[in-house]
N, C-alpha and C positions, 0 to 999 in steps of 0.2 A: 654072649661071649665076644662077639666080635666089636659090639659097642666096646667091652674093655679095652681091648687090642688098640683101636680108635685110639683113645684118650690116651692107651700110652706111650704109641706112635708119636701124638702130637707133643705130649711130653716131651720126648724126647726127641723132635723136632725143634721146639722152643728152649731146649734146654745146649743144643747144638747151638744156634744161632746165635744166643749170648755168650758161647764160650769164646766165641769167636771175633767178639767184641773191641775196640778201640778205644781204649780209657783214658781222660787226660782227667789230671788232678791238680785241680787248682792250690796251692798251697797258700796259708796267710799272706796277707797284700799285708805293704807297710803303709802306715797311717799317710791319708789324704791320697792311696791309692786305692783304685776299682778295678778287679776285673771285669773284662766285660766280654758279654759272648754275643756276635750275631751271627742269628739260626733263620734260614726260610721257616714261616709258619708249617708250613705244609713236610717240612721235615722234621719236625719235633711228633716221635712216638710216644713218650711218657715224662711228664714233669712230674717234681715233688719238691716242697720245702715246706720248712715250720712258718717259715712268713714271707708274703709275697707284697710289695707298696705299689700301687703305679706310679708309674712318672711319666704326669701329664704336662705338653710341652718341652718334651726331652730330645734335644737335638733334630733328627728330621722328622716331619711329620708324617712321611711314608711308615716308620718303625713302629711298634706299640713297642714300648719300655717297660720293667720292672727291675722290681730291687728285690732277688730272694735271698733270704738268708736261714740259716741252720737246716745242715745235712741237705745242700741241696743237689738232686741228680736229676739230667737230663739225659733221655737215651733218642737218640738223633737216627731216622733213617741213612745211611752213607752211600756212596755211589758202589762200592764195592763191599763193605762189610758194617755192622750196626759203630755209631760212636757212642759212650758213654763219655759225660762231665760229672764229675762231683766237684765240689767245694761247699766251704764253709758259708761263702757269701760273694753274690757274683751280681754283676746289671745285667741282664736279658735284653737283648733288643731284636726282638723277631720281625722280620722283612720279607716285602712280596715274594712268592716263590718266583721265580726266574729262570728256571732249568731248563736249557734248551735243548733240542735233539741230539744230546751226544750219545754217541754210540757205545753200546752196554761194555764198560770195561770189565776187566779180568782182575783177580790176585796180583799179580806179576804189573799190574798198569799201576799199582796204589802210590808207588814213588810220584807218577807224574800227576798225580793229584791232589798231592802233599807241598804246599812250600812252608819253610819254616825259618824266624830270625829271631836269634837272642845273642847274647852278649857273652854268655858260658852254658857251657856244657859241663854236666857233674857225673860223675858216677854213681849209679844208683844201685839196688840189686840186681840180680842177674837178668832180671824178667823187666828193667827198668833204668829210663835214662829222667834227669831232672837238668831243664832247660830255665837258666837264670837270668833276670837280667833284660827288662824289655822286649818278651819274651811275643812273639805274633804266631799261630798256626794258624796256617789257610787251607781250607780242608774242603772238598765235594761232596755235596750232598744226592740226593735220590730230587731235589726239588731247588737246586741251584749253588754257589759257594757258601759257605761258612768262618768264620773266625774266631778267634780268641786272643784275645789281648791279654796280659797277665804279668806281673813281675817273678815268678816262679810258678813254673806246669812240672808235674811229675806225667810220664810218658809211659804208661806201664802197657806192657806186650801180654800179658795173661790178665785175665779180668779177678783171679783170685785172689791177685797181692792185697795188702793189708792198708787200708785208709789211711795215713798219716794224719798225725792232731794237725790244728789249726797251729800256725806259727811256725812252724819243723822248718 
């Protein structure tokens, strides 16, 4: 019985944690554009995609590059809560950890961990803001900064909103 208890504790332990989640959604680049994400190795908890290429010789050689594409989701340790990426197709550039002894921030600290520049701001659903237009978020990790380059990120506040297709 108490083994039960266990498993559904943890359950619903792991099921807290991602509700709790930071989503950015990559939306269709326009032709002879890439998004690109770099992540500290050491802060990537789960990748997935239909296809993954390396790209060997890709910009600095401290990175390991790739090219995933269809349905791909990264779920990122964050310095204050987990981050989720989806997109349709994105470059990876995963880099040394580098996280230095900062001191364990709170909820309330997440603004000063965030910088973010684009070109427009859209209104999205209620639960969601889409960010256009040369779009950069700089975001902290549990193992050092992170970013995202993109010509459109959907910025969704509940992890349950609804995927948009590729192109939207």
């Amino acid at each position: 019985m108490a083994n039960y208890w266990l498993v559904g504790l943890l359950c619903a332990a792991s099921g807290i944690s991602a509700a709790q989640a930071e989503t950015f959604v990559i939306q269709g680049e326009r032709p002879g554009h890439e998004a690109t994400v770099k992540i500290p190795v050491g802060a990537v908890t789960k990748l997935s995609a239909n296809f993954a290429q390396s790209l060997v010789g890709y910009a600095d050689p401290q990175f390991e590059a790739m090219r995933l594409s269809g349905d791909v989701m990264i779920s990122i340790a964050g310095s204050t809560q987990p981050i989720q990426i989806k997109a349709d197709s994105v470059v990876l550039e995963l880099t040394p950890d580098s996280a230095q002894d900062y001191p364990k921030s709170s909820r309330s600290d997440a603004a000063t961990n965030k910088l973010l520049r684009s070109t427009a701001t859209l209104p999205g659903d209620d639960d969601s803001q889409v960010f256009v237009g040369n779009v950069v978020f700089n975001l902290q990790t549990s193992s050092g900064p992170m970013e995202i380059k993109a010509d459109r990120v959907e910025h969704q506040l509940t992890p349950d909103a609804p995927r948009p297709k590729s192109g939207a």
